[in-house]
BAMARFI-994830 format. One record per residue (C-alpha): z, y, x. Coordinates in Angstrom, 1 decimal, m for minus. Each point is the difference from the previous one (the first is absolute). Layout:
BEGIN
<site><z>Z</z><y>Y</y><x>X</x></site>
...
END
This chain:
BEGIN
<site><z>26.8</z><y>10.9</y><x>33.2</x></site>
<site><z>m0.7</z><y>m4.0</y><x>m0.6</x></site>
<site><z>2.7</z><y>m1.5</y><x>1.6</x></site>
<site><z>m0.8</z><y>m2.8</y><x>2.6</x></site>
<site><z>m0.1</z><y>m3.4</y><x>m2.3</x></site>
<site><z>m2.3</z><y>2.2</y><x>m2.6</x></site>
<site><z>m2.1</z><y>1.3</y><x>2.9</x></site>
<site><z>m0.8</z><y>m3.4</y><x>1.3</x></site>
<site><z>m0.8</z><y>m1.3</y><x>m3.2</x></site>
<site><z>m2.9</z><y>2.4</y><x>m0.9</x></site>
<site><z>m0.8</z><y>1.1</y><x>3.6</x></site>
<site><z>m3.8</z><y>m1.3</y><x>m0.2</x></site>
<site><z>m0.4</z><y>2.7</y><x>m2.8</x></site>
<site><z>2.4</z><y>2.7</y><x>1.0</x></site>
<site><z>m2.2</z><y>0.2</y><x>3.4</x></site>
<site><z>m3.1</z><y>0.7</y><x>m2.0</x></site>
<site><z>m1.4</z><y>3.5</y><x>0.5</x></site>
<site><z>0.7</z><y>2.2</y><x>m3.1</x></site>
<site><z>2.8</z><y>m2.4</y><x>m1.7</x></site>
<site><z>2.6</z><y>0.4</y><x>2.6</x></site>
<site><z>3.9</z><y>m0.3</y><x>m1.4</x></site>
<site><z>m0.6</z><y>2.2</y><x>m2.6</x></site>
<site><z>m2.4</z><y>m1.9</y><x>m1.6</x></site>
<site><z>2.6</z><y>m2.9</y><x>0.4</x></site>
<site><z>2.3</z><y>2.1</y><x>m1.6</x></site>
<site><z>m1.8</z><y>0.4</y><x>m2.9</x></site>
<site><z>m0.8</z><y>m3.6</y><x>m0.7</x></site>
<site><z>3.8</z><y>m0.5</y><x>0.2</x></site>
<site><z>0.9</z><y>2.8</y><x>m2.4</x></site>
<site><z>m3.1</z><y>m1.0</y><x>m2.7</x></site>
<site><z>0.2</z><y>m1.9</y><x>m3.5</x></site>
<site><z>m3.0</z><y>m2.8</y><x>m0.7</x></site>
<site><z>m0.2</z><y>m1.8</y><x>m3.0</x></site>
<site><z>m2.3</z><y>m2.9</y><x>m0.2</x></site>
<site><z>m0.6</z><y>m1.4</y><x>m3.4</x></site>
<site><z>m1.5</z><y>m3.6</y><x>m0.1</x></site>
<site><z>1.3</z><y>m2.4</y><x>3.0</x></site>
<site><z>m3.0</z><y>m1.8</y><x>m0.2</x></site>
<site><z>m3.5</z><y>m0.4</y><x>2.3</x></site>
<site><z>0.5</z><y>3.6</y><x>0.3</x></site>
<site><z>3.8</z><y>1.0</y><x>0.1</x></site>
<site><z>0.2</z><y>m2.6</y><x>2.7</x></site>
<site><z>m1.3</z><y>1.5</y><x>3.0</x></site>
<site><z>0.6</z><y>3.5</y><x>m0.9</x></site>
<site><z>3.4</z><y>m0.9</y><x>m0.4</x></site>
<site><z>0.3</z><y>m1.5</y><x>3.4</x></site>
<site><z>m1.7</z><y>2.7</y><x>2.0</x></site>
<site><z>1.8</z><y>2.9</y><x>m1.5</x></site>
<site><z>3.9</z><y>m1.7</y><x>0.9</x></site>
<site><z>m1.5</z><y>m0.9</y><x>3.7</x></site>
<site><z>m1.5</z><y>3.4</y><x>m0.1</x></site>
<site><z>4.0</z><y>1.5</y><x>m0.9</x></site>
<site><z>m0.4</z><y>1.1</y><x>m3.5</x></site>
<site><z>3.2</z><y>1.1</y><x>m0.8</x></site>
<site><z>0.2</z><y>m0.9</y><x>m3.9</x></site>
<site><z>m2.5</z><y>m2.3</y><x>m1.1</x></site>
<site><z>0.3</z><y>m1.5</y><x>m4.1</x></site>
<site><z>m1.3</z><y>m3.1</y><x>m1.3</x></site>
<site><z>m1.2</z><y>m0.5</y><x>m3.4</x></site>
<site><z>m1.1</z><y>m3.2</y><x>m1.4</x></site>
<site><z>1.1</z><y>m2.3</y><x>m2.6</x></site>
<site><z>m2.1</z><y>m3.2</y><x>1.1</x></site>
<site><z>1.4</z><y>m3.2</y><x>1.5</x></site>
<site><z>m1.9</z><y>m1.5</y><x>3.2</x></site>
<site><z>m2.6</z><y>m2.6</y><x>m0.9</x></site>
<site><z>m1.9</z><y>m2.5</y><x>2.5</x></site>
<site><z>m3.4</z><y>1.9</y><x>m1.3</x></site>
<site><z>1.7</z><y>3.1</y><x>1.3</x></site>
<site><z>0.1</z><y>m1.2</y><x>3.8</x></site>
<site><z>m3.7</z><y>0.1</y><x>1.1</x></site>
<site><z>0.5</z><y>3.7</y><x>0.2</x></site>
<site><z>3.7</z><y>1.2</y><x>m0.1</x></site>
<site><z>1.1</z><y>m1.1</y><x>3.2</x></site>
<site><z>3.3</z><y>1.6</y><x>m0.7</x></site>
<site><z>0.4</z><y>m3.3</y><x>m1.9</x></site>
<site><z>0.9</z><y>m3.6</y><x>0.8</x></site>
<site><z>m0.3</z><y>m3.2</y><x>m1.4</x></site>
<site><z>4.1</z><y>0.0</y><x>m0.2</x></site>
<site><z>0.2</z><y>3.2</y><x>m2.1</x></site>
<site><z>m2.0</z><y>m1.3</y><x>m3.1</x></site>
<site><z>1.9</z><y>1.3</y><x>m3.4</x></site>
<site><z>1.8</z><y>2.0</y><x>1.9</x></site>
<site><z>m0.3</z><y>3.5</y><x>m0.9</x></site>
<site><z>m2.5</z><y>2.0</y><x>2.1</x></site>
<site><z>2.2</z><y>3.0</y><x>0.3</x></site>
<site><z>2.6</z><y>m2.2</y><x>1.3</x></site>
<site><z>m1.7</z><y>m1.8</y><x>2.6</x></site>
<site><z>m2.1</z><y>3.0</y><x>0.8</x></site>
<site><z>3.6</z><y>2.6</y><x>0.4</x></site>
<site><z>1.5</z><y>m3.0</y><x>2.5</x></site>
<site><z>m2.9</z><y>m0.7</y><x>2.0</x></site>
<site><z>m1.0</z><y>3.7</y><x>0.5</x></site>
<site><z>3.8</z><y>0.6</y><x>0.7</x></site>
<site><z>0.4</z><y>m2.7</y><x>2.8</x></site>
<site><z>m3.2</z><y>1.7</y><x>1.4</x></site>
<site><z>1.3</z><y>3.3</y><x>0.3</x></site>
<site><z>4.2</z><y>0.6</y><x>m1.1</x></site>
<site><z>m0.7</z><y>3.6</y><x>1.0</x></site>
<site><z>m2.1</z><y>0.5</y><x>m3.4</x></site>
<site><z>2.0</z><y>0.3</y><x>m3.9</x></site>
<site><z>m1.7</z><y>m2.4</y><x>m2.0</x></site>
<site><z>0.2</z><y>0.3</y><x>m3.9</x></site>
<site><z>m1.1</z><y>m2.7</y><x>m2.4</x></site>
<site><z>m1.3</z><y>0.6</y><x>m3.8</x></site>
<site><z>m0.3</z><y>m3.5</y><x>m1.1</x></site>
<site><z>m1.8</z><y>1.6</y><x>m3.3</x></site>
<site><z>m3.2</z><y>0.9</y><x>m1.3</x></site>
<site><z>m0.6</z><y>3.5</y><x>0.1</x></site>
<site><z>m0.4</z><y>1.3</y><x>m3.4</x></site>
<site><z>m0.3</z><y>3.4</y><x>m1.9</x></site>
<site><z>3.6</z><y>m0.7</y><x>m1.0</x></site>
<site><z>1.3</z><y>m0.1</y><x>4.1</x></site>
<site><z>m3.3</z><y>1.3</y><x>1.7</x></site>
<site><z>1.0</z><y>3.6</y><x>0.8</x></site>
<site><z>3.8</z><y>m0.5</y><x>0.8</x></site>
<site><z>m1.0</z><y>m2.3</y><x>2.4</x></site>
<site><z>m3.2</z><y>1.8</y><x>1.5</x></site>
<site><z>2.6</z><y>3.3</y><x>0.2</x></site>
<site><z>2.3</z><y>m1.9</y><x>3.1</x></site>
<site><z>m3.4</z><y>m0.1</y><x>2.5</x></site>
<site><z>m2.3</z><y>2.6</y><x>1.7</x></site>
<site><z>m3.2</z><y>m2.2</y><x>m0.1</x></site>
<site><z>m0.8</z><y>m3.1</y><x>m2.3</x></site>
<site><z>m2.3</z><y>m2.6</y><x>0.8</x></site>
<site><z>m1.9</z><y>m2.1</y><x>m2.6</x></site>
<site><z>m0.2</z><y>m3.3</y><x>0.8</x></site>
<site><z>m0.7</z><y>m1.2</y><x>m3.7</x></site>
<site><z>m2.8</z><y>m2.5</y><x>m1.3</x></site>
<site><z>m0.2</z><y>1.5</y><x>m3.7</x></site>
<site><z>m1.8</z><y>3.1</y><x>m1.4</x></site>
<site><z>3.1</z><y>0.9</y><x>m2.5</x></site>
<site><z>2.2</z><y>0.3</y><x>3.2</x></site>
<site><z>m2.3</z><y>1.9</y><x>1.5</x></site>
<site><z>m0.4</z><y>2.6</y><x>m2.7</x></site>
<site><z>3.5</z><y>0.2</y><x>m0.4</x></site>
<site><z>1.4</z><y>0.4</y><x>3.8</x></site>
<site><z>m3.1</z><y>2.6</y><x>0.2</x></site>
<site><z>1.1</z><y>1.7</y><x>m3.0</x></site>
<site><z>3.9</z><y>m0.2</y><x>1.3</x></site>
<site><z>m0.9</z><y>1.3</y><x>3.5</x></site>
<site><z>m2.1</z><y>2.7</y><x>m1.4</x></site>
<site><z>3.2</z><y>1.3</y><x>m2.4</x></site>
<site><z>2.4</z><y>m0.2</y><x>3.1</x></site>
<site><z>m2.5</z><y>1.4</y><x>2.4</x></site>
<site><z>0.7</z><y>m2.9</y><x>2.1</x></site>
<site><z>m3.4</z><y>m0.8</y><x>2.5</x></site>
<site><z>m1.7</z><y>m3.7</y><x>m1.0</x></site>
<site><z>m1.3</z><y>m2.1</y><x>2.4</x></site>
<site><z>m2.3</z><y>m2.4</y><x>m1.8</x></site>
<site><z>m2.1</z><y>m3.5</y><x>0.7</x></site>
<site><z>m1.8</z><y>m2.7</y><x>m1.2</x></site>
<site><z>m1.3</z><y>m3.1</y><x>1.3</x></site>
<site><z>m2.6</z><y>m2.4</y><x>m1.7</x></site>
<site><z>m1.8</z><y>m3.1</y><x>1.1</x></site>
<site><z>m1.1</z><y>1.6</y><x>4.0</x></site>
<site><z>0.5</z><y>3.7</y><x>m0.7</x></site>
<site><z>2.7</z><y>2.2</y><x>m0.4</x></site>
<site><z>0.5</z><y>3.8</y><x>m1.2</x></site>
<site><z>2.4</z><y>2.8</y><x>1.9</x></site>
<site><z>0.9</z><y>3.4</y><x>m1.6</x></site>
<site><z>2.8</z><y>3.2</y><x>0.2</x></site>
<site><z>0.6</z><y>1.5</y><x>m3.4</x></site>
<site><z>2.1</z><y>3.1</y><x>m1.3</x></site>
<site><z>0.0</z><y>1.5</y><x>3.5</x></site>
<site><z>m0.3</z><y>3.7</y><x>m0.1</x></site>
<site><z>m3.2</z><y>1.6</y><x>2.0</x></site>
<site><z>m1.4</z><y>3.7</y><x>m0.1</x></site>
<site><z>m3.0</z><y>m1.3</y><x>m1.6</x></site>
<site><z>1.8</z><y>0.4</y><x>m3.4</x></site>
<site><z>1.3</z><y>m3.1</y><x>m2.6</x></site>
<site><z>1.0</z><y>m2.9</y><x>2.3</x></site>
<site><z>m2.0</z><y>m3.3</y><x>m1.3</x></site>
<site><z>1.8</z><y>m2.9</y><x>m1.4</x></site>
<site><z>m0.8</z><y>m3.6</y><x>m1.5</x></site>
<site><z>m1.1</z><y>1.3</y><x>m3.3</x></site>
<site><z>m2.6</z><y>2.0</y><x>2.1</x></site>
<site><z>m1.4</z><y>m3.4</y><x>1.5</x></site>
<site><z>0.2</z><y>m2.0</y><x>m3.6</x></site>
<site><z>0.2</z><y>2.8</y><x>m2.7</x></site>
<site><z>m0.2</z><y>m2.7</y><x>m2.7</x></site>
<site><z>1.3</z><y>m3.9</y><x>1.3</x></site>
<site><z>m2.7</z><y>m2.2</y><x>0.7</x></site>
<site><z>m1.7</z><y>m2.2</y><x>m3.5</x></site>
<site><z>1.8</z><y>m3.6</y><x>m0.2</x></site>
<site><z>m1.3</z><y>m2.5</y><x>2.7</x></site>
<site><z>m1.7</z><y>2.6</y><x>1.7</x></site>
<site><z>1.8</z><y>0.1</y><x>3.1</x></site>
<site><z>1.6</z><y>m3.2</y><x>0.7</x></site>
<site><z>3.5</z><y>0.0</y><x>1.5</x></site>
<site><z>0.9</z><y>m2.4</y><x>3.1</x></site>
<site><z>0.8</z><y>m3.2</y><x>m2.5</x></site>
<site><z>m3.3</z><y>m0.1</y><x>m1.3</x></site>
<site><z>m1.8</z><y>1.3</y><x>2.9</x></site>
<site><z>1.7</z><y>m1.4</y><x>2.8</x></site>
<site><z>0.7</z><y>2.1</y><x>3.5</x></site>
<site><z>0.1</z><y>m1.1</y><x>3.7</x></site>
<site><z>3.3</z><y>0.1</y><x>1.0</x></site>
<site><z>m0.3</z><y>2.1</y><x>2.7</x></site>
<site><z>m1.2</z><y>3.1</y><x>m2.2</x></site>
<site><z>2.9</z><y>1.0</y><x>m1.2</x></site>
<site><z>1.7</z><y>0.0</y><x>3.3</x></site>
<site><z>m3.0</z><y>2.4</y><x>1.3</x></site>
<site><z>0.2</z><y>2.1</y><x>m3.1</x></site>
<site><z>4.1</z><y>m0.3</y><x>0.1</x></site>
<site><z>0.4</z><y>1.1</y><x>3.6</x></site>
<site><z>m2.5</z><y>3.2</y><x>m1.1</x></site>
<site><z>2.4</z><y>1.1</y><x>m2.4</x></site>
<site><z>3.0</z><y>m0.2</y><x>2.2</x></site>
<site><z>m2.3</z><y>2.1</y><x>2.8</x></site>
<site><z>m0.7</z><y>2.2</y><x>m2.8</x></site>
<site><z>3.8</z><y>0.4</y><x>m0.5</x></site>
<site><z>0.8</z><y>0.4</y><x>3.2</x></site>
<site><z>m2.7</z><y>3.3</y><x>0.5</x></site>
<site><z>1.5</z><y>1.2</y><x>m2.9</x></site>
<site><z>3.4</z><y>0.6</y><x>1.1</x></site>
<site><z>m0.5</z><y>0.3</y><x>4.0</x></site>
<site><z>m3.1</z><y>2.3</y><x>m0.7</x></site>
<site><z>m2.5</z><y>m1.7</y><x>2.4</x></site>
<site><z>m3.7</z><y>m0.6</y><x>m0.5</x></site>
<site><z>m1.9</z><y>0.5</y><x>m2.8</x></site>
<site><z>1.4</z><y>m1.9</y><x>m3.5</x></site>
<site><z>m2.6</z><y>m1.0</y><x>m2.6</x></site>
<site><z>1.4</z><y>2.6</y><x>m2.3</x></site>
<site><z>m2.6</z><y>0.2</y><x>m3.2</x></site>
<site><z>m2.2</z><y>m2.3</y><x>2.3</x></site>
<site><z>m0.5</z><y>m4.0</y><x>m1.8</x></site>
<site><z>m0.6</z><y>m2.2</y><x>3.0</x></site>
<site><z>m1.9</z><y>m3.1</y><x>m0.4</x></site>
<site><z>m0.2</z><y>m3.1</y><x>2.5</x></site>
<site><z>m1.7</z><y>m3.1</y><x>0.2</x></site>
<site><z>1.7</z><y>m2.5</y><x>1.7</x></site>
<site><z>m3.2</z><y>m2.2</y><x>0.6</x></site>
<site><z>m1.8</z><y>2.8</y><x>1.3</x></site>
<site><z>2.4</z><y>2.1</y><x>1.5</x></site>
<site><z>m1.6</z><y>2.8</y><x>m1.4</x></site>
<site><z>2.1</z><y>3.1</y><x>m1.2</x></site>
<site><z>m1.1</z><y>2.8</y><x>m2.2</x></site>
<site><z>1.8</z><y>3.0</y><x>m1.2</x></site>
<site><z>m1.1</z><y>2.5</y><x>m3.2</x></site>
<site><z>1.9</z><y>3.3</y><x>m0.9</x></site>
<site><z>1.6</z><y>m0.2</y><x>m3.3</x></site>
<site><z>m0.1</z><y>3.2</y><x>m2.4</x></site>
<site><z>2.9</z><y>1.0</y><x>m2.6</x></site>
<site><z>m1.6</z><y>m0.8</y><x>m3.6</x></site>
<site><z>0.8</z><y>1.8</y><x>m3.4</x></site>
<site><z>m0.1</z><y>m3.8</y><x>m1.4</x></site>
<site><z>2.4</z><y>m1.3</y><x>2.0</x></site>
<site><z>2.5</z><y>2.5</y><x>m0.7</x></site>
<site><z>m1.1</z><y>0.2</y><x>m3.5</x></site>
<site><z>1.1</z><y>m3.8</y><x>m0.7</x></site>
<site><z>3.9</z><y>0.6</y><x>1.8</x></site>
<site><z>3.2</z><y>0.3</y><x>m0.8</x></site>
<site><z>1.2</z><y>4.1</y><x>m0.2</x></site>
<site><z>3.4</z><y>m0.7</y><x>0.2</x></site>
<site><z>2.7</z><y>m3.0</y><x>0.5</x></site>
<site><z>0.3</z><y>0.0</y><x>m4.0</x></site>
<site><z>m4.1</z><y>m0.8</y><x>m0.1</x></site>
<site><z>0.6</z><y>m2.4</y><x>2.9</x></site>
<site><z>2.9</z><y>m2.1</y><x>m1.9</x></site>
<site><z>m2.3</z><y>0.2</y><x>m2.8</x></site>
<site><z>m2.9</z><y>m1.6</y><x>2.1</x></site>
<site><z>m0.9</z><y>m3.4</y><x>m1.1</x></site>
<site><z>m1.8</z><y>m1.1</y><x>3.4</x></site>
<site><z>m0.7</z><y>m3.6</y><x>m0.5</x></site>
<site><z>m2.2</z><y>1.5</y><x>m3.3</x></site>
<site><z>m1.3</z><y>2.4</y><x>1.5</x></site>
<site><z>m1.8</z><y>m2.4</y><x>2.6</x></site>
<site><z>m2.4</z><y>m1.9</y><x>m1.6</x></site>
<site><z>0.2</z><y>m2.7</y><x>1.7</x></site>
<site><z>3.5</z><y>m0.3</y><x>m0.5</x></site>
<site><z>0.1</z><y>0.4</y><x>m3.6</x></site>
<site><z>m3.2</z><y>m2.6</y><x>m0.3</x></site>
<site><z>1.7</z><y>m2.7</y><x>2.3</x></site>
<site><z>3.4</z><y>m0.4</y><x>m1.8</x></site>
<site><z>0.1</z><y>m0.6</y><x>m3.9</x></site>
<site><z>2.0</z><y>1.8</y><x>m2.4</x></site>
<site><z>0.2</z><y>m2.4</y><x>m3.2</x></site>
<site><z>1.5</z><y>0.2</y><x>m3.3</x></site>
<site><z>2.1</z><y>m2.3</y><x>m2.0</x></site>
<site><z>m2.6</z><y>m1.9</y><x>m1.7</x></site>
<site><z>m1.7</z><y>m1.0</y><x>3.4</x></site>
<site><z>3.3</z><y>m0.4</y><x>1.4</x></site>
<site><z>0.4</z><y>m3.5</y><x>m2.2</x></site>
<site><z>m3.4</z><y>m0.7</y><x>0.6</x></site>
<site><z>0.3</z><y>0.1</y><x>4.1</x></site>
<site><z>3.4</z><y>m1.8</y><x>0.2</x></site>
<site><z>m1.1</z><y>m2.5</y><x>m1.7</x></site>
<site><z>m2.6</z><y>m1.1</y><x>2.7</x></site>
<site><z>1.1</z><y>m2.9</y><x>2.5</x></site>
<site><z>m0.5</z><y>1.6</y><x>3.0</x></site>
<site><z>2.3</z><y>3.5</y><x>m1.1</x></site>
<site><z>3.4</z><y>0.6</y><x>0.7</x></site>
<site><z>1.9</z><y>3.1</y><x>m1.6</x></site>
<site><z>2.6</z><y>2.1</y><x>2.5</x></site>
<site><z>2.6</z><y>2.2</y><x>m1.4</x></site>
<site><z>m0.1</z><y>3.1</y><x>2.9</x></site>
<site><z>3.2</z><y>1.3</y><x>m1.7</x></site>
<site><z>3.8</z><y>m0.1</y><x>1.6</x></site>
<site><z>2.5</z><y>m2.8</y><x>m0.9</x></site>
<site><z>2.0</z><y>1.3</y><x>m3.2</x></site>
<site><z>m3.0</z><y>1.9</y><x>m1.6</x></site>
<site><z>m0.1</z><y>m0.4</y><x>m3.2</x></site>
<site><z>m2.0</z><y>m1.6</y><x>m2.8</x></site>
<site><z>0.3</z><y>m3.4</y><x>2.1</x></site>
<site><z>m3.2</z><y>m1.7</y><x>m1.2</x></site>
<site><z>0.4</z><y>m3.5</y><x>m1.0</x></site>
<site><z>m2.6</z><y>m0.2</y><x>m2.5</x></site>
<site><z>m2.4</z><y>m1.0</y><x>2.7</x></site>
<site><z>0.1</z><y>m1.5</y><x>3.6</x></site>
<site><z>0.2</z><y>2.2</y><x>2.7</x></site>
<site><z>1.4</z><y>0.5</y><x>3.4</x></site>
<site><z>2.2</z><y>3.1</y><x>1.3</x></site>
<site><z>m1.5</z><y>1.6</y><x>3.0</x></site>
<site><z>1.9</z><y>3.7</y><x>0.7</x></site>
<site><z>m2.0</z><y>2.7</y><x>1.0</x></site>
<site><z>2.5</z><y>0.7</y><x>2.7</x></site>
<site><z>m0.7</z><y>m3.6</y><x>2.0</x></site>
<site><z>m3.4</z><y>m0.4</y><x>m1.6</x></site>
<site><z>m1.6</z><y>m0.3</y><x>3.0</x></site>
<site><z>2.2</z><y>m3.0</y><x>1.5</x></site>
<site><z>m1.4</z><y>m2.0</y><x>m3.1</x></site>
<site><z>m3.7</z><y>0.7</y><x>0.6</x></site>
<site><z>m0.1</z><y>m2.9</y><x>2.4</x></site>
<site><z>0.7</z><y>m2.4</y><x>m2.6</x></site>
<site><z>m2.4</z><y>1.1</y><x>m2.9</x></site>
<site><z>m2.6</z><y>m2.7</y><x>0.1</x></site>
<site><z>m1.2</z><y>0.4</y><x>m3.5</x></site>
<site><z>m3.6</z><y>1.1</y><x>m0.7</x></site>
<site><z>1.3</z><y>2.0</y><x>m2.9</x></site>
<site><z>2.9</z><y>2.6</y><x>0.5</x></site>
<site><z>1.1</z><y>1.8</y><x>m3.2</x></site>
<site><z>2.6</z><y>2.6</y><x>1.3</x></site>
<site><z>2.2</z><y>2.1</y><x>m2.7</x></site>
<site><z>3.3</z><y>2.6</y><x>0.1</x></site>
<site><z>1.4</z><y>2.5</y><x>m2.3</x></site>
<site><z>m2.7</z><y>2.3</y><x>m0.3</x></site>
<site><z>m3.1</z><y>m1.2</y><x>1.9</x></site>
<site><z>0.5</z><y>2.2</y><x>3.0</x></site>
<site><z>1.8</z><y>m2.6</y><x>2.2</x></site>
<site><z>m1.9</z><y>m2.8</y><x>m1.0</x></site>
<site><z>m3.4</z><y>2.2</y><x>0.9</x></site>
<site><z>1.7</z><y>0.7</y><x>4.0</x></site>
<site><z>1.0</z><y>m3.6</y><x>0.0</x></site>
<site><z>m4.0</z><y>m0.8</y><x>m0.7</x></site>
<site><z>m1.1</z><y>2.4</y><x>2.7</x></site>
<site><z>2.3</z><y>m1.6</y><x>2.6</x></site>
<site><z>m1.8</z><y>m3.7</y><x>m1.1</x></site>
<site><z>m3.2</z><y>1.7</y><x>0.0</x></site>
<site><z>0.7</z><y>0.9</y><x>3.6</x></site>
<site><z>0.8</z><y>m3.2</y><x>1.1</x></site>
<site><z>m2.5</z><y>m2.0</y><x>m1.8</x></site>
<site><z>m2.9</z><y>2.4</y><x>m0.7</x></site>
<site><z>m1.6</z><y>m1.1</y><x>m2.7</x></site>
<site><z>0.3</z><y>m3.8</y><x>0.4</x></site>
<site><z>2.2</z><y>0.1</y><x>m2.6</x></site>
<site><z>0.0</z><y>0.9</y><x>m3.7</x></site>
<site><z>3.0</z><y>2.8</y><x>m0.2</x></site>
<site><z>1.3</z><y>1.3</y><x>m3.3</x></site>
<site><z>2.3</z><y>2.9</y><x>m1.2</x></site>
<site><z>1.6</z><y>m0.3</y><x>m3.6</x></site>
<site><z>m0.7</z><y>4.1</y><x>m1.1</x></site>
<site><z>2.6</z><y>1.6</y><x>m1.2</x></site>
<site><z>2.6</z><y>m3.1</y><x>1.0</x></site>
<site><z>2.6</z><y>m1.3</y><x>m1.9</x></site>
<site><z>0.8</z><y>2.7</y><x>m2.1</x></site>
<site><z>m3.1</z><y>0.7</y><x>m1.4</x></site>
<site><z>m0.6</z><y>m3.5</y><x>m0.4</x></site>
<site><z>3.1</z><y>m0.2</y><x>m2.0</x></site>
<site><z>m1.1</z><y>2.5</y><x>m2.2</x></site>
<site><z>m3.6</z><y>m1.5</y><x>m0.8</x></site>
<site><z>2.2</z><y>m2.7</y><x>m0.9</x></site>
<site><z>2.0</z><y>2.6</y><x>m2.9</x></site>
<site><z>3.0</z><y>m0.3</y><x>1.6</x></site>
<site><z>2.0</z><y>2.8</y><x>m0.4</x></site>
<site><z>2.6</z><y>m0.4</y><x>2.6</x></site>
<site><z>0.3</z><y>m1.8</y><x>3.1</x></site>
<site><z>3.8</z><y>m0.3</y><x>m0.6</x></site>
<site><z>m1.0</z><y>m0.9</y><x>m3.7</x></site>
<site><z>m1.5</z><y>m2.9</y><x>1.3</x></site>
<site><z>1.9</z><y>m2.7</y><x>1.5</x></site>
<site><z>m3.0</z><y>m2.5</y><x>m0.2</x></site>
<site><z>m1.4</z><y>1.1</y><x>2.9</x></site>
<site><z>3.5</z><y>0.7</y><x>2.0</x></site>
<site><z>1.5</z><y>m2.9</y><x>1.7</x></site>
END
């Protein structure tokens, strides 16, 4: 039984024919995870703790920006550079202290993905990227978690339920709807396109419906069903999605192929936007008035480089810094180029491609050793 306090809370749905307290009871006893608190994550997020989800996770490692509050409501002018998962976890808490809210303030990676994903009975994508796409799909798919995905663009916005068994054999999932990621600059995301604010909280609310069916077992979820609206229009289509031998061809068997996935090269897009350089262009680039070269490695690491001017950004507060870069130019480098390439997909999110973004390949240490030095403790040159 809910007792009186809970009851009066969600009394307008508990009354509804075929939900009842038991469907009540299973919102309080289920696991969301929403991933992305943006023009999406924002309204689902809201409607699923005033629906009574019990558990509901928050994944996002993106500060609040004044571009950001046309559409995620959730948002106010006060919280800018304040973490979203912050803001989002108090706000959503003060709405509803019934409901355990759990903040990742990270980007969701191959290398934390799947321990994360494990914790929750249903994810929600709430992503702008193709790479994070593919890889919650992928993640999801190994875990046999269901995947409630969306998309918005300029007026129109996508709806779909992946990895959900049915008796109609192999349940569909993204790589079914994009067996290969779209060419570079053939789908625009919402930087270079634009969206109407309101989308996302149309195509948000549909996920956290979505979520809701799911668990309580009402109506009829778009499970292996992509739903497409147009908000000038209002008009609303649906088309049955079929399992493809591609899609699964192009996945990851196991967590050991997953870790091994390198998503932002497997997208196209991705891998076109953001530049990998080597040492010779390196010189060439920083040289440029308008560039400015960040260090994405930790305090203490060592080679220091001294040799040239640069400015130490860590990885870890990265995004607290973005803000600030005004340069045209942004040369970014770490140890071994893998750091530096995140730290260029987190710019390339914020600034689409405004700006000219650069990863040194390879980082420091093979830099060093282009150079023929032997040993980075050999060589005190370069260590302040």
């Amino acid at each position: 039984m809910i007792n009186n306090n809970l009851y009066d809370r969600y009394q307008r749905q508990v009354i509804l024919k075929g939900f009842g307290e038991q469907g009540q009871q299973k919102l309080m006893q289920a696991k969301v995870l929403v991933i992305g608190a943006g023009g999406l994550g924002c309204p689902a997020l809201q409607y699923l703790a005033a629906a009574g989800v019990g558990t509901i996770g928050i994944a996002d490692d993106d500060t609040v920006s004044l571009s950001n509050l046309h559409r995620q409501v959730l948002f106010g002018s006060e919280d800018i550079r304040l973490l979203k998962v912050d803001v989002a976890a108090s706000k959503l808490q003060l709405s509803n202290p019934e409901v355990n809210i759990h903040s990742y303030p990270v980007r969701l990676q191959n290398t934390n993905a799947l321990k994360i994903i494990a914790e929750y009975d249903i994810v929600i994508d709430g992503t702008d990227n193709f790479a994070s796409r593919y890889m919650i799909n992928d993640a999801c798919v190994l875990l046999g978690k269901p995947l409630i995905y969306a998309a918005v663009s300029q007026y129109e916005g996508q709806l779909a339920i992946f990895n959900v068994d049915t008796d109609h054999g192999r349940s569909v999932n993204y790589r079914d709807l994009f067996p290969e990621p779209p060419a570079n600059n053939e789908i625009l995301n919402c930087v270079e396109a634009g969206v109407l604010g309101v989308l996302p909280g149309v195509i948000g609310t549909m996920q956290a419906a979505e979520a809701i069916k799911l668990i309580t077992g009402i109506g009829k979820p778009s499970i292996n069903q992509l739903l497409t609206y147009n908000i000038l229009s209002h008009e609303i289509y649906t088309v049955n999605l079929l399992a493809l031998d591609a899609g699964s061809q192009t996945a990851p068997k196991d967590e050991a192929a997953f870790m091994a996935m390198n998503y932002p090269e497997f997208c196209h897009n991705e891998k076109d936007v953001i530049s990998e350089i080597d040492a010779e262009a390196f010189h060439l680039l920083r040289r440029k008035p308008s560039a400015i070269v960040i260090d994405v490695r930790e305090h203490g690491e060592l080679p220091l480089i001294t040799t040239i001017e640069n400015v130490q950004m860590p990885l870890s507060s990265f995004q607290e810094h973005i803000p600030g870069i005004t340069q045209q130019t942004i040369i970014l480098f770490c140890q071994h180029g893998i750091r530096s390439l995140h730290a260029a997909e987190m710019l390339h999110d914020t600034f689409g491609n405004s700006k000219d973004i650069y990863s040194l390949k390879g980082g420091v240490v093979k830099w060093l050793d282009e150079l023929g030095v032997p040993s980075i403790r050999q060589n005190r040159s370069f260590i302040q």
